[in-house]
C-alpha positions in Angstrom: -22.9 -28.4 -142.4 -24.6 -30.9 -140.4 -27.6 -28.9 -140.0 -27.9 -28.4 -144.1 -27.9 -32.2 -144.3 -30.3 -33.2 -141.9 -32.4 -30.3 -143.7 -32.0 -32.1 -146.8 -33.0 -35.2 -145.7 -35.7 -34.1 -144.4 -36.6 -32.5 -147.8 -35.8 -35.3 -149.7 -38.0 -37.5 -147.5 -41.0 -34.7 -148.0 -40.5 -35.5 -151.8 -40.5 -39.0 -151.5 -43.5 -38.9 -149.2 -45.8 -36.1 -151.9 -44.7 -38.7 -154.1 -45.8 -41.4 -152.3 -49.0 -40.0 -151.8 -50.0 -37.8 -154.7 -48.8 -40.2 -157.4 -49.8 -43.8 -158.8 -47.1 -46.2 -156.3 -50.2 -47.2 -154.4 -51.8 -49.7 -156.0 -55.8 -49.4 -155.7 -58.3 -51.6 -157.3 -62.0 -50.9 -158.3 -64.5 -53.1 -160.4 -68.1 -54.0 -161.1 -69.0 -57.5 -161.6 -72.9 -58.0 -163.0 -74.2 -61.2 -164.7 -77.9 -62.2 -164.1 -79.2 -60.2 -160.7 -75.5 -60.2 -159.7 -74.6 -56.3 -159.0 -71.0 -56.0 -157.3 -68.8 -53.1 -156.7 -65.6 -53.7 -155.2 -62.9 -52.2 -154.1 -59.1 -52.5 -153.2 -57.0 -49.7 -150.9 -53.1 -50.5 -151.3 -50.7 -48.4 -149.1 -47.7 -50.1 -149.0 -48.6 -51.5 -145.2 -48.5 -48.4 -143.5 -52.0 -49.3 -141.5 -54.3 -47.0 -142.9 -56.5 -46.0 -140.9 -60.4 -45.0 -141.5 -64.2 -44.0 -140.2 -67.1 -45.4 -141.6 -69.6 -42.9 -142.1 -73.7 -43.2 -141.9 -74.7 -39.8 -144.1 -78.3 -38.6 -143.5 -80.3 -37.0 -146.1 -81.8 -34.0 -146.3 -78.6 -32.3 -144.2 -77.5 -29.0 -145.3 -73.5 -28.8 -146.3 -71.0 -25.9 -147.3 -68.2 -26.6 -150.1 -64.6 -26.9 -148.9 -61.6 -26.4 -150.9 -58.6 -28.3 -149.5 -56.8 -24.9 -150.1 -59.1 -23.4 -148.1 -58.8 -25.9 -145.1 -54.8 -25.8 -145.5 -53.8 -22.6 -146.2 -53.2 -19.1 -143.7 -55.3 -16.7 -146.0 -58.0 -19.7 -146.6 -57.4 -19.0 -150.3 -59.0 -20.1 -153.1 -62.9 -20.5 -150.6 -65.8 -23.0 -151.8 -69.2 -20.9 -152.6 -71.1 -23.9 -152.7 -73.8 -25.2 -150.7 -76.0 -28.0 -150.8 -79.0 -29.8 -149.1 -78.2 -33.8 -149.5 -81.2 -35.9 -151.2 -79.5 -38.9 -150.4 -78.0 -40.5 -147.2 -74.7 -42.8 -147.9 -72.5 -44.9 -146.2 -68.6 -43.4 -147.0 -65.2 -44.6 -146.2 -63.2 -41.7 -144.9 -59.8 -40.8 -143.9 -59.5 -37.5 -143.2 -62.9 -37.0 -140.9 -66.7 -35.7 -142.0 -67.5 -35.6 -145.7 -64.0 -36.3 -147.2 -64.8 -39.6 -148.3 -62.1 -42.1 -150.1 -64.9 -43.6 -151.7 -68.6 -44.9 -150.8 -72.3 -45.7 -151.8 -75.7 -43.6 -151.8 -79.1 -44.9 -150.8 -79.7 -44.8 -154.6 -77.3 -47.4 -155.4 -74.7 -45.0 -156.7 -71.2 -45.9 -156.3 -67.8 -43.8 -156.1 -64.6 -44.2 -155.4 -60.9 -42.7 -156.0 -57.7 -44.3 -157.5 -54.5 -42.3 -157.2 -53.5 -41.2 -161.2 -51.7 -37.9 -162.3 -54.3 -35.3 -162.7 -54.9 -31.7 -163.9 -58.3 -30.5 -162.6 -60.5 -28.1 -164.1 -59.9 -23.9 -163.5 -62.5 -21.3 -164.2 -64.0 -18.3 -162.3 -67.2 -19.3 -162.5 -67.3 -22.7 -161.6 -68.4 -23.8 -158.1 -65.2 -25.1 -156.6 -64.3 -28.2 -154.4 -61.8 -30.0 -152.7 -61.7 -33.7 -154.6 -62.9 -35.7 -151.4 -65.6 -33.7 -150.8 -66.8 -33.4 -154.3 -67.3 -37.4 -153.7 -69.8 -36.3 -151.0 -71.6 -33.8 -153.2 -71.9 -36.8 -156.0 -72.9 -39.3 -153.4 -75.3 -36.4 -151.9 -77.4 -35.3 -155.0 -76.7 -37.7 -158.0 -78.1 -41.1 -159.0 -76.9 -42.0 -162.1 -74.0 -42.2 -163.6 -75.3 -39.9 -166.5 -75.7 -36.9 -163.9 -72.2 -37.4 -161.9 -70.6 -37.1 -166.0 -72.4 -33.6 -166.4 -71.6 -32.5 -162.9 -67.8 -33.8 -163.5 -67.6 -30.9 -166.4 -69.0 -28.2 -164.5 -66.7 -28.6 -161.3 -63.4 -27.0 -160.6 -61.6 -29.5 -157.9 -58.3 -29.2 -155.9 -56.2 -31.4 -154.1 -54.0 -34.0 -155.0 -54.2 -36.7 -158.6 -56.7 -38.9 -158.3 -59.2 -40.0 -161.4 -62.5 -41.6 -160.2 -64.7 -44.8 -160.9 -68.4 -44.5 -160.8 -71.3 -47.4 -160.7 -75.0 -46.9 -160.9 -77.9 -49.2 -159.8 -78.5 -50.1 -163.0 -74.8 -51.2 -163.9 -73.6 -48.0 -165.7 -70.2 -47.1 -165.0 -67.7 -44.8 -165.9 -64.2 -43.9 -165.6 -63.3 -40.4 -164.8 -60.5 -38.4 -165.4 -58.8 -34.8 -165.3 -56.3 -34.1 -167.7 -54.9 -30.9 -169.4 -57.5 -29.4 -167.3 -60.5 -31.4 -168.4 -62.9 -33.7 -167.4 -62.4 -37.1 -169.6 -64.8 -39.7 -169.3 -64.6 -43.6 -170.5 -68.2 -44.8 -170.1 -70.7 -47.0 -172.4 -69.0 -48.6 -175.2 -65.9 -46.9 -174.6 -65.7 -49.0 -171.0 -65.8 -52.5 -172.0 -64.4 -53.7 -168.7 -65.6 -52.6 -165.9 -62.4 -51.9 -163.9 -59.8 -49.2 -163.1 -56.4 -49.1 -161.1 -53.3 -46.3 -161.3 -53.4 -46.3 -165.4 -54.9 -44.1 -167.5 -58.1 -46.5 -168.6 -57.5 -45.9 -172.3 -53.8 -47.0 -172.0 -55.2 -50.4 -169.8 -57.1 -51.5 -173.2 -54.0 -50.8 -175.4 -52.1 -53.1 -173.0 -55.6 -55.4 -172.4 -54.7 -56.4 -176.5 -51.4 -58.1 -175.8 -53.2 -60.5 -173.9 -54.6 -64.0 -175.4 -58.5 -63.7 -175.3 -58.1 -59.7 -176.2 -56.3 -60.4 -179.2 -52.6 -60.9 -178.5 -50.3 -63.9 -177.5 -49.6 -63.7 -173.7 -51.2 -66.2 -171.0 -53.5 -63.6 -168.9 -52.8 -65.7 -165.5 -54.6 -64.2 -163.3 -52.2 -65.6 -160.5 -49.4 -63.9 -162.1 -48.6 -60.4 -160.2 -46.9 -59.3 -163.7 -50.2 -59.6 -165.4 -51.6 -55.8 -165.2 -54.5 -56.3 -162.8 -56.8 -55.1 -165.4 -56.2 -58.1 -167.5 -56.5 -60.3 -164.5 -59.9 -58.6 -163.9 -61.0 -58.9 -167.3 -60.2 -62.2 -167.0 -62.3 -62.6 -163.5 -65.2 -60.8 -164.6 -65.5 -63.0 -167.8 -65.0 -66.2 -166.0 -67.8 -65.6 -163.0 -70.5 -67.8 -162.8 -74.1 -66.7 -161.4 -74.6 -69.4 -159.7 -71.6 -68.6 -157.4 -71.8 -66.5 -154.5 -71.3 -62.8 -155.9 -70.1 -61.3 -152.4 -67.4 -63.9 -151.8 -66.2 -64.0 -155.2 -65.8 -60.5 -155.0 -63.6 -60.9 -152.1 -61.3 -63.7 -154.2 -61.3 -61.0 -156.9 -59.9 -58.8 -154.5 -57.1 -60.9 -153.1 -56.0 -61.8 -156.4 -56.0 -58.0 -157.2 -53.9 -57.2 -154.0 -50.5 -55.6 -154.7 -47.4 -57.5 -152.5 -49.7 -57.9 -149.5 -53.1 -57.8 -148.4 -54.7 -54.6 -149.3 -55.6 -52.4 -146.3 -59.1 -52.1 -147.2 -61.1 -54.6 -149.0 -64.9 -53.6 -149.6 -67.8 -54.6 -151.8 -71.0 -53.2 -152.4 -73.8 -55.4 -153.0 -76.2 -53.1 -155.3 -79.4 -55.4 -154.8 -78.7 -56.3 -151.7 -77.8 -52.7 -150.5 -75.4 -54.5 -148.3 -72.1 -53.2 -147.7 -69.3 -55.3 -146.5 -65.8 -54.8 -145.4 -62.3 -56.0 -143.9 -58.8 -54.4 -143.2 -55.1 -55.8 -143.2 -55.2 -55.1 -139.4 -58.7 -56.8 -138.5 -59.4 -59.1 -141.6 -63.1 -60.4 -140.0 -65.6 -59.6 -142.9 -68.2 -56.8 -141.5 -71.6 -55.2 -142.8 -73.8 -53.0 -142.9 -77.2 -53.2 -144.3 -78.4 -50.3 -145.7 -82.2 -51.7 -145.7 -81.9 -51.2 -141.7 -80.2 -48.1 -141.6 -82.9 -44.5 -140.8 -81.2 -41.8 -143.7 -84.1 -39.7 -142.3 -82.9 -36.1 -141.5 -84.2 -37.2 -138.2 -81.5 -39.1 -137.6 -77.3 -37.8 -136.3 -74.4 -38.5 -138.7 -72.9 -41.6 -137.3 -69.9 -43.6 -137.6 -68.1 -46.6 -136.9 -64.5 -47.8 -136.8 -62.7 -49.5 -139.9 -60.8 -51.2 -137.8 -63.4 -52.7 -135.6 -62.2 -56.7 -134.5 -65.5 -58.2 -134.6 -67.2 -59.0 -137.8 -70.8 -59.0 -138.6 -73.4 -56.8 -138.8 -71.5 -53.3 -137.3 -75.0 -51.5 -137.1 -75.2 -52.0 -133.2 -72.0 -50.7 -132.6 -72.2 -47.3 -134.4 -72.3 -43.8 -132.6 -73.0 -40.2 -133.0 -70.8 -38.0 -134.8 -68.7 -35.2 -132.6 -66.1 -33.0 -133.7 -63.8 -34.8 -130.8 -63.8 -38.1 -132.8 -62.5 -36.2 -135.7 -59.9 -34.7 -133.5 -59.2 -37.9 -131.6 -59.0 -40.1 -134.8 -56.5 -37.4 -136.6 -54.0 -36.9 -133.4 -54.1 -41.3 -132.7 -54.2 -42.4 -135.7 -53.5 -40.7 -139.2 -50.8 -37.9 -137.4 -48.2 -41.1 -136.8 -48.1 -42.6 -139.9 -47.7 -39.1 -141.8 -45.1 -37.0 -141.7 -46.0 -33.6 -140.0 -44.9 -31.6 -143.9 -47.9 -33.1 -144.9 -50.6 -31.1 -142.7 -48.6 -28.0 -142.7 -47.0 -27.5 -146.2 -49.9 -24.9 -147.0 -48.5 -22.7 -143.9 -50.5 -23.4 -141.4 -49.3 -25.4 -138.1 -50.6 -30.0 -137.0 -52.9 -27.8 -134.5 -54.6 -25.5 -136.9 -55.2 -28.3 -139.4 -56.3 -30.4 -136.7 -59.4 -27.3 -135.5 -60.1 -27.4 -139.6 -60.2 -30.3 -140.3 -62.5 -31.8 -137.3 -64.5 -28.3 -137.4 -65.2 -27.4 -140.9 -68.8 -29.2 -140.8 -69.8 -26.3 -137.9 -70.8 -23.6 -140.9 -73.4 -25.7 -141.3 -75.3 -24.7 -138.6 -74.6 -21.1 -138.7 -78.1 -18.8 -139.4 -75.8 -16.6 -141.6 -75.2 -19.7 -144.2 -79.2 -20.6 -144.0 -80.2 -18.5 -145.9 -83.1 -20.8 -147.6 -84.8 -20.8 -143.6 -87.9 -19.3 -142.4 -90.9 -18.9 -144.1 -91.9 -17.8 -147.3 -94.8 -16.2 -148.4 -96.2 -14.4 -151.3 -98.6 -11.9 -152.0 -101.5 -13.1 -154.4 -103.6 -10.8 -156.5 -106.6 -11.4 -156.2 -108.0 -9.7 -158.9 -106.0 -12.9 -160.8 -107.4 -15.3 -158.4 -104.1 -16.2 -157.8 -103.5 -18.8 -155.2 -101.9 -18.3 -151.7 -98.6 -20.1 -151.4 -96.7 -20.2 -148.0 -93.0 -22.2 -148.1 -91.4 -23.3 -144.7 -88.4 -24.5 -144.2 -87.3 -25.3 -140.8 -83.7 -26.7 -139.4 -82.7 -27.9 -136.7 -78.5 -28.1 -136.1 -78.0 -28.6 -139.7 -80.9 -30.8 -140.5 -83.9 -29.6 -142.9 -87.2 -29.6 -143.5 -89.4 -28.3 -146.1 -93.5 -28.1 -145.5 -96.1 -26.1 -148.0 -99.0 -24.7 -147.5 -101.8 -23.1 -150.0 -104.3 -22.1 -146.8 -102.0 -18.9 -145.3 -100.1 -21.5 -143.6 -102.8 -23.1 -141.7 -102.5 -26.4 -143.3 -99.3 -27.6 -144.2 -98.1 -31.2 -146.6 -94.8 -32.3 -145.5 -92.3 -32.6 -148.7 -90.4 -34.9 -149.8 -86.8 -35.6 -152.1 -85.8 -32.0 -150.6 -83.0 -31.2 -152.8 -80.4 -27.9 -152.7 -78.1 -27.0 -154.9 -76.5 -23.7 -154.6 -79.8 -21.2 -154.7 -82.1 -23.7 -156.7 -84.2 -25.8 -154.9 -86.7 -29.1 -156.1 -88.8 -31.3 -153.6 -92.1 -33.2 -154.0 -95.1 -33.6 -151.8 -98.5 -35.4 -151.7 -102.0 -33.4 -151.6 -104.9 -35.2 -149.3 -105.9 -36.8 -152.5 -102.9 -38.5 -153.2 -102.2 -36.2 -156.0 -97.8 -36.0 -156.8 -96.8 -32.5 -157.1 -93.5 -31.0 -157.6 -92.0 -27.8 -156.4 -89.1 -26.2 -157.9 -87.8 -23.1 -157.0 -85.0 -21.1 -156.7 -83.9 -18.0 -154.8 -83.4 -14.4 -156.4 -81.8 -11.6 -154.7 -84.2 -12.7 -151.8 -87.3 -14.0 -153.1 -88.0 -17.2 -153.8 -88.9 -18.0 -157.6 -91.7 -20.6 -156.6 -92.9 -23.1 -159.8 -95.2 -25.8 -158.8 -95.9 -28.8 -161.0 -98.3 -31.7 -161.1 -97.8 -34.9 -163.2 -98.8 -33.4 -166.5 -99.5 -29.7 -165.4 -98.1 -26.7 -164.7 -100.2 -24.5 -161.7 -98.2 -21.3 -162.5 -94.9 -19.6 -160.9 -94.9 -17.7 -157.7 -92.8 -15.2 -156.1 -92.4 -15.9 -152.4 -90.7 -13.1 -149.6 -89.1 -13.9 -146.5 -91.8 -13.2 -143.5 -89.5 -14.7 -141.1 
C-alpha cells in the first residue's frame, strides 16, 4: 500500500509538472515598440522562480544543419525522424535552454525576430511535409527567413512536434505577426488583424475581445497599467500608446517589462534593438543589464558557434567573454543546471533513460559533419556541347567540420568567384556572386537524383540552365 501511494504521488506530481510546463501557468511576455526610428522587441520569460537557466548562442551563417524532431531525440526507436536539411544564410544570436539550435527565442543578422509563448497547441500532420521539433524550427526561421511574410508561408508548410507553444515574430521593418497551431493549422494574426503588437499565454484574438472592455478600446474599465489584474495586454497597449520618441527606447523597454512581470521578476528580460542590432539582457539571478552588439560580431562561416552564459554577473558588453561551442558544455550545462530543477519524468517519459537524453541532446549537431549527410559537397561539373556553344560551368562546394563554401567557375575550374548569400534548403540551393566586372549574378540550383539542376541569372537576364555531375 505504501509503495502504490508514493507511486501516485509521484504521478500526480508528473501531471502537475507536464502541466506546468506544456500549458499557459507561465506567464511570458513579447512586444514590439516602434514610433519614429524607435525599433524594439522585447521580451519577458516567467517560470514561477524556479532559476531558469540558459546559453546565449553566436549562430554563424552559411553552416550546414539536419532537422530534429523532439520525438526523434526522446524516443527508443527515434520515431517520427526529421528529413530536413539546411545551409543557414543568416547568423543569429538565440537564447537557448536545452543546448545547440533549440532556441526559446532570438534575433537574425537580418533583423528578424522570434520567440515562443507557452499556449495550447495542435501542430500540423502530413506525410509530406518536412518535419521539426518546435525549438528548432525557430532555428530554421532565424537561419533562412527575413521577413515576416516568408516565416507566414514557411509556418504552413511545416509539421512541428513538441509541447504548446504559439509564436511571435518581428521584422526589420516592424512587421509582426502572431502565430498559432490550432485544430492542426497554422493561424496567423498579422497586418490589420494585429493592431497591438504584443502576445502573452492567450489566444491573440481572445486578447482584443477582452482589449474592448477597457476605457480607450471602447469599454468602461481603468487600464492601469500598475494593476496586475489588468491583462498584460491591455497594459501593453497602454505602454506602447503612451511612449514618447524622445525617451530612451532600450530603457523604456526594460520599464515595459517590469511592469509586465508576473508576481516577481521575470527570469529573463531581453530586448532587441532592431536599428541598433544591439541585443541586451538581464536574469532574476544576475539582474546587471548585458549586450551584445551584433555590428561587432564575425557571422562568417569562418568563424566557431559560440556561446556565453545567461547568467553571467558582470554586465556590459559580454563579447569578450564568449567561447567556442563543444558538445561538453551542452553536457555540462544539462547535468548542473536544467537536470536539478526538472524532474527526471521529464527527460525520460519517451523511454529512453537522463543518460541517453543527455548523449542526444548535447550530440545531435555531430550529423552535421558526417560526408554521408553532405551530399551537396565536391565538385560539380557539366559536360557542354559544343556544337551549342554552350558554356563550361564547374560548381564547388567545399566544408570544412560543418561549415560551407560555395566557389564557381566558367574556365574548367581554373578561375574561380567566391559566392555569396549561400542558401540550402532541403535539395534546392540559391547563392550570388560578383564577375571581375562587378557584374551581380545569381545561381540557383537544385539537386536531382545526383545532378545538379544549375540556373544562372544576371540582373535582367537569364544565361540558360545547366546540368552539373559530381566529379568528386
Amino acid at each position: 500500500m505504501k509503495e502504490k501511494r508514493t507511486l501516485l504521488a509521484l504521478f500526480v506530481s508528473f501531471l502537475l509538472f507536464v502541466n506546468f510546463f506544456e500549458n499557459p501557468l507561465s506567464a511570458c511576455s513579447t512586444f514590439k515598440l516602434q514610433k519614429g526610428n524607435t525599433l524594439i522587441y522585447g521580451h519577458n520569460l516567467n517560470e514561477a522562480d524556479i532559476g531558469v537557466p540558459g546559453l546565449v548562442f553566436i549562430n554563424p551563417r552559411g553552416i550546414f544543419k539536419t532537422g530534429k524532431t523532439w520525438s526523434e531525440l526522446t524516443t527508443p526507436e527515434k520515431l517520427n525522424p526529421s528529413s530536413l536539411c539546411w545551409i543557414s544564410r543568416y547568423g543569429s544570436v538565440t537564447f537557448n535552454n536545452f543546448g545547440r539550435d533549440f532556441p526559446d527565442g532570438g534575433m537574425n543578422e537580418a533583423g528578424l525576430f522570434i520567440w515562443e509563448m507557452n499556449e495550447d497547441a495542435e501542430y500540423p500532420k502530413g506525410d509530406s511535409l518536412p518535419k521539426l521539433n518546435q525549438m528548432n524550427w525557430m532555428q530554421y526561421v532565424l537561419d533562412n527567413f527575413s521577413s515576416v511574410e516568408e516565416v507566414v508561408q514557411g509556418a504552413l508548410e511545416m509539421e512541428i512536434d513538441g509541447w504548446g507553444w504559439h509564436f511571435f515574430v518581428g521584422d526589420g521593418k516592424g512587421n509582426t505577426a502572431a502565430v498559432a497551431f490550432i485544430n492542426g493549422k497554422a493561424v496567423v494574426e498579422t497586418g490589420e488583424n494585429m493592431p497591438v503588437p504584443a502576445l502573452f499565454n492567450t489566444p491573440y484574438k481572445r486578447e482584443l475581445e477582452l482589449l474592448k472592455y477597457y476605457k480607450g478600446f471602447g469599454g468602461n474599465y481603468e487600464p492601469d497599467i500598475n494593476d496586475p489584474k489588468v491583462p498584460r495586454f491591455v497594459r501593453s497597449a497602454v505602454l506602447i500608446e503612451n511612449y514618447q520618441p524622445e525617451q530612451n527606447a532600450v530603457d523604456y523597454g526594460f520599464y515595459m517589462l517590469k511592469t509586465l512581470r508576473v508576481n516577481d521578476d521575470p527570469e529573463w528580460s531581453v530586448i532587441f534593438d532592431i536599428p541598433e542590432k544591439k541585443v541586451y539582457f538581464r536574469t532574476r539571478l544576475n539582474p546587471e543589464i548585458k549586450m551584445l552588439d551584433m555590428n561587432e560580431i564575425d557571422f562568417s562561416k569562418s568563424q566557431p558557434v559560440s556561446l556565453v552564459n545567461i547568467d553571467e554577473k558582470e554586465g556590459g558588453n559580454v563579447l569578450p567573454r564568449v567561447h567556442e561551442y563543444s558538445n561538453q558544455i551542452v553536457r555540462d550545462f544539462t547535468t548542473s543546471q536544467l537536470f536539478p530543477i526538472l524532474p527526471e519524468a521529464f527527460f525520460t517519459r519517451g523511454g529512453i533513460t537522463k543518460e541517453e537524453y543527455l548523449d542526444r541532446i548535447s550530440m545531435h549537431t555531430d550529423s552535421y559533419s558526417l560526408p554521408e549527410n553532405q551530399f551537396f559537397a565536391g565538385i560539380w561539373k557539366n559536360k557542354p556541347d559544343t556544337t551549342k556553344d554552350e558554356m563550361s560551368v564547374t560548381f564547388k562546394l567545399e566544408t570544412q567540420v560543418d561549415a560551407v563554401k560555395a566557389f564557381v567557375s566558367n574556365s574548367d575550374g581554373k578561375d574561380y568567384y567566391t559566392t555569396d548569400h549561400l542558401q540550402l534548403i532541403g535539395n534546392n540551393l540559391k547563392c550570388t556572386f560578383k564577375t571581375k566586372g562587378g557584374t551581380l549574378l545569381e545561381v540557383q540550383g537544385e539537386f536531382q537524383n545526383g545532378r545538379l539542376k544549375f540556373d544562372l541569372f544576371g540582373i535582367e537576364d537569364y544565361f540558360g540552365t545547366y546540368f552539373l555531375d559530381k566529379v568528386e
